[in-house]
N, C-alpha and C positions, 0 to 999 in steps of 0.2 A: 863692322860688317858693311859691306859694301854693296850699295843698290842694282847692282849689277849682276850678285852673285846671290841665289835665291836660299836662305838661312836651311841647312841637315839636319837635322839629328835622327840620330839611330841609336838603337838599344841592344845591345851586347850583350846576352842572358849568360854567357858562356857555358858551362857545366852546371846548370840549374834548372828548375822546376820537373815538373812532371804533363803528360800530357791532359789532364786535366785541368791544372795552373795554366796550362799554355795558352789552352784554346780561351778562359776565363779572362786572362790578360788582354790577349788577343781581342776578344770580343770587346771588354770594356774600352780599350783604344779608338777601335774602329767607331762603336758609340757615338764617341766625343770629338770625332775627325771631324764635323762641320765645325768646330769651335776652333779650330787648329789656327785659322790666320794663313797667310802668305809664307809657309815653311813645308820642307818635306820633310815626313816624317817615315822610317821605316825599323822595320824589329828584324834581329837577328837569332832568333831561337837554334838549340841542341838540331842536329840531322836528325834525330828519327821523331821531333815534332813538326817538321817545316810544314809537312800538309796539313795535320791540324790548324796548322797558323793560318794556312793558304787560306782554309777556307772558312775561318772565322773573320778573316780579313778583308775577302770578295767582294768586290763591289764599293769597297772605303777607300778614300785617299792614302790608307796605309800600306807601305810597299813592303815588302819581304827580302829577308838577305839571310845568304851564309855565313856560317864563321871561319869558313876556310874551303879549298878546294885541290885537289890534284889534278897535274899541268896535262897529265894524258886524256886523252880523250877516252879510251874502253881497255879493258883486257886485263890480265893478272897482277891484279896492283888488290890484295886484300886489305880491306879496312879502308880504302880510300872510294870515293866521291866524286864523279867528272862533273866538269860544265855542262853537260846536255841533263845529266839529272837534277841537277841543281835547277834548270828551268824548263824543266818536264814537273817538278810540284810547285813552278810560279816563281822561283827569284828573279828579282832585279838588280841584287848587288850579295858583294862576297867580298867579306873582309879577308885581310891577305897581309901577314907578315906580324900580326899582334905580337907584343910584347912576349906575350905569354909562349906562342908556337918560337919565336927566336930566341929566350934564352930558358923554357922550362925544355922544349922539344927540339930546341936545335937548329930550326931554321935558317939559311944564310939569308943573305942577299941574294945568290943566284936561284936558291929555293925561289922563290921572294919571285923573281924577274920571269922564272918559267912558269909560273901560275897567273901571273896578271897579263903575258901576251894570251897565255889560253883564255882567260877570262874575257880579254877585249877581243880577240879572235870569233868566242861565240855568242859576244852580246851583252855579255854582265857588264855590269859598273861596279868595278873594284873600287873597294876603298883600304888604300896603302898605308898600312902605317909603321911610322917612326918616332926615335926615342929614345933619350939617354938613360944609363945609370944613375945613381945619386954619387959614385965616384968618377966615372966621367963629368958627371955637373962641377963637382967642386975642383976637381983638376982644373977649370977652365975648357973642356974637352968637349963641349955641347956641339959646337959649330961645326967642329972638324967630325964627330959623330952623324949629325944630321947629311952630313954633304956627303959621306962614303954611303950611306944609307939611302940617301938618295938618287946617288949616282948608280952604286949596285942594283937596285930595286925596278927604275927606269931605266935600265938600259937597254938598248935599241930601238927607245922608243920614239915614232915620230910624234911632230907637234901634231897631228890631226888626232894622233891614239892619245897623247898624254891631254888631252883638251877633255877627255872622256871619261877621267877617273876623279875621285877624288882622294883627296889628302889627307892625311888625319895626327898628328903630332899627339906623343902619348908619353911623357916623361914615365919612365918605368918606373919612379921612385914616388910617384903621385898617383899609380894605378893600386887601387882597395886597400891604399896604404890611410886614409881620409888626411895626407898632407895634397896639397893641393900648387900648383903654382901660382904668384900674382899673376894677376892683370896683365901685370908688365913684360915679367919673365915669359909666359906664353907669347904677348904680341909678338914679342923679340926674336921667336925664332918662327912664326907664322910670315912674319917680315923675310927675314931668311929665305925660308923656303920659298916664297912668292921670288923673290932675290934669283933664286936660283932655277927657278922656272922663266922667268927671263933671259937670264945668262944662257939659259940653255936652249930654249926655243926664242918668242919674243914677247913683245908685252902684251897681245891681244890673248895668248894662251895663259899668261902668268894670272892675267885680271878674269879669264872666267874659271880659272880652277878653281874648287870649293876645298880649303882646308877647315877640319873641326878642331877640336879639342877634345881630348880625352885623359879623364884622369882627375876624381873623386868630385868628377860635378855633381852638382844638387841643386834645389830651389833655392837655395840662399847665397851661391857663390854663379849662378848659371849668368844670371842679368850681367854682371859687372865684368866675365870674361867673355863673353858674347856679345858685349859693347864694343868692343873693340875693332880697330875698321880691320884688319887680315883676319877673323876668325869668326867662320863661314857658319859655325854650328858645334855640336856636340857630338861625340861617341860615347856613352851615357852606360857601363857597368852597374854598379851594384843599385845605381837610382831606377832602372830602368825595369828591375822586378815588380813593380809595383804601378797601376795607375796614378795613386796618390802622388807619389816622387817625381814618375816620369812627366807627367803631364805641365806641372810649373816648369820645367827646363823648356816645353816644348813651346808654352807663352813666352818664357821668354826671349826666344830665337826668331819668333815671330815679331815680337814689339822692338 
């Protein structure tokens, strides 16, 4: 983790809880946010709990995020969700391209690329994410995975907009799967992508984009892949139901 780039994490409820659990979760986080340390910390809860969150959260260093959005701004688009409502109940961020919306719902890369200019457009901070297979990994096919995903995702993007999002690296074969990857194998492609945030803009964009990790973190494997100097923080699933789980991840992004 790099002194330069201030440690994430965030909590991915995905298709879970109730708005009772929300606001309870919610509450308990917000509690214990003076204890939080030098890290940002935000929850992602279901669309129709965001404002209970909102306003459990009030007033805490806890930020709020979506877990997805549509690229339009209003109009006959049923079942979908714009950027303006998204921070008309208080987000600050919106995840965008999850494993889960790319290969359970389909998602492209051009999906991908028309939701995060709307999201920088009105203000969110997306957080992008990417990720191979477990037969892309063993193929050798990680690299060449991560770069069309990244290329497709960002594209059009300038370096002022891409300075503004962050990253998040999410081996599909490591999400609520409790396989995990090392230390190592995540640096490797946090390197990467830093790599390629370079290549493509320059180095002063590359060194302040914040990429996490995602994919069956917990208190006991959280310290040793968040040692790491490319891996900025967490995107925190199935640990993230809970204050008990969540909260050691969020020490240790701070320490």
């Amino acid at each position: 983790m790099s002194d330069q780039r201030k440690p994430f994490v965030a909590g991915n409820w995905k298709m879970n809880m109730d708005a009772a659990s929300s606001r309870a979760l919610a509450a308990e986080l917000a509690a214990a946010a003076g204890s939080f340390g030098d890290v940002d910390v935000a929850v992602c809860p279901p669309f129709p709990y965001l404002a209970v969150v909102a306003e459990a959260v009030n007033g805490s260093p806890v930020e709020l995020g979506a877990q997805n959005v549509y690229h339009e701004p209003k109009g006959a688009f049923t079942g979908e969700v714009s950027t303006a409502m998204l921070l008309d109940v208080g987000c600050r961020y919106v995840i965008l391209g999850h494993s889960e919306r790319r290969h359970i719902l389909g998602e492209s890369d051009a999906d991908v690329n028309r939701k995060l200019l709307a999201a920088l457009d009105a203000g969110l901070c997306p957080i992008v994410c990417v990720g191979e297979k477990i037969e892309q990994r063993e193929a050798g096919e990680t690299g060449k995975v991560i770069r069309e995903q990244f290329e497709g995702s960002l594209a059009g993007l300038s370096a002022a907009q891409a300075s503004k999002i962050v990253i998040a690296y999410e081996p599909v074969w490591a999400i609520g799967t409790g396989k995990v990857a090392t230390p190592e194998q995540a640096e490797e492609v946090h390197a990467d992508l830093r790599s390629l945030l370079e290549q493509r803009y320059n180095a002063d964009v590359a060194a302040a984009v914040r990429i996490q990790y995602g994919g069956s973190v917990k208190a006991d494997n959280a310290a040793s892949l968040l040692g790491q100097p490319n891996i900025d923080g967490a995107l925190v699933g199935g640990a993230s139901l809970t204050a008990e789980a969540f909260l050691p991840i969020v020490e240790a992004a701070a320490s």
